[in-house]
N, C-alpha and C positions, 0 to 999 in steps of 0.2 A: 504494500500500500504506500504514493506515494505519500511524502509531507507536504501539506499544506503550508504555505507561508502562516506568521502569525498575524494575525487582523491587528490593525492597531488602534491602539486603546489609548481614549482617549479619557485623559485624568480631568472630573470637571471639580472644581470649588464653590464654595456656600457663598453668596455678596448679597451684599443690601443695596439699593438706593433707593434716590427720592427726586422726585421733578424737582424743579426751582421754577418758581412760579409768578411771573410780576400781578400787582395788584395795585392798578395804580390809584383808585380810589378806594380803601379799605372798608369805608364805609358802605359802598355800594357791593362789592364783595365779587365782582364780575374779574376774571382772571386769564393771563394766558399763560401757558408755558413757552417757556423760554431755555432750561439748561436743565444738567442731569449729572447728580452726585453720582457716585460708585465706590464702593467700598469694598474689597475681599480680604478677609485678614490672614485667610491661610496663606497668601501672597504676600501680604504688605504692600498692598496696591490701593491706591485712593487717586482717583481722576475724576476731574469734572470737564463738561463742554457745555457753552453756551451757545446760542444765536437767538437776539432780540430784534425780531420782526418790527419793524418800528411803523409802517402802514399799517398794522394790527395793533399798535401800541395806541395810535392816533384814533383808532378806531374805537377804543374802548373810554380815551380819553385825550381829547385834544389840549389838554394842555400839561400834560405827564412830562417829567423831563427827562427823556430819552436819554440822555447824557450822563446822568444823573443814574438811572437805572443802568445801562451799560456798564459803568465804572463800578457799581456795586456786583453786576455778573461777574465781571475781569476781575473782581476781589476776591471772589467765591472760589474764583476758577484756579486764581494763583495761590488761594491758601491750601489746596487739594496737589495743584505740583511737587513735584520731587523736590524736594527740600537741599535746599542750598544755603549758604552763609547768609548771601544776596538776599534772596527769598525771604527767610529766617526775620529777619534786619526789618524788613518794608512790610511786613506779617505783623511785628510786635509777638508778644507772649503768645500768642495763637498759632504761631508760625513756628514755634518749637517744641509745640503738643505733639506726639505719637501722632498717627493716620489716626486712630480709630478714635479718636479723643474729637480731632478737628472735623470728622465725622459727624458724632455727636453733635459739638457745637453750631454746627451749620444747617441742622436737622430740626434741632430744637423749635418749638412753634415759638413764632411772634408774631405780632402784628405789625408785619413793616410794608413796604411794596413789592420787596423781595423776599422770597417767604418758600422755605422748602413743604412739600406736599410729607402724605403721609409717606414712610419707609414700607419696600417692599423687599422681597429675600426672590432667588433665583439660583440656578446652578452653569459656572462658566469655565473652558479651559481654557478661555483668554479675555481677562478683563477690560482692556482695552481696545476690542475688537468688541464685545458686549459693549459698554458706554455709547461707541457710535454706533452701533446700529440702535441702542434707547434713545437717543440723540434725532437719530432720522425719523424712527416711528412715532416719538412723542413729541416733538417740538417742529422740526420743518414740516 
């Protein structure tokens, strides 16, 4: 009998995330997505991606400041990057938290215009191949 080659096996991991979500009138409560945390701790992997629609920003509120929310996504996005000195430094103390800590804190509910959704769990054997495709299917 011959041998079969082995099928390859493909190792997947436990991760969380959560949309990020603008809200630009809280009061009104009307919301779009916009970005997407990731977390896997069996990796030590923590990425986020944003894209703020800004004709849909307008649309929900013409006078939200785009700018404003933008620069809060790029904050979200650079405190989930691979941690450098640089990084670290322009972070403050949040920027020298563990992944899963800065996790946490980005999770956390609040009432801002930038607002992560509820946390959801999945299984991946490439975290950053998951994000963007979460990326593609829940925000553009």
């Amino acid at each position: 009998m011959a041998d079969r080659p082995a099928a390859a096996v493909s190792v997947t991991h436990a991760f969380e995330y959560a949309v990020l979500r603008v809200v630009p009138r809280v009061e009104r409560g009307e919301l779009m997505n916009a970005g997407v945390l990731l977390y896997c701790r069996a990796l030590d992997y923590l990425g986020a991606r944003a894209h703020l629609d800004v004709a849909r920003l307008t649309a929900l509120d013409a006078t939200a400041d785009a700018g404003a929310i933008a620069r809060a996504l790029d904050a979200a996005v650079a405190l989930c990057g691979e941690a450098s000195a640089q990084a670290a430094r322009h972070a403050g103390p949040a920027g020298e938290e563990d992944r899963g800590r800065r996790f946490r804190r980005l999770t956390a509910p609040r009432s801002t215009v930038v607002q992560a959704g509820p946390v959801h769990t999945g299984l991946t054997a490439d975290p950053a191949a998951t994000l963007e495709h979460l990326l593609r299917s829940l925000v553009s």
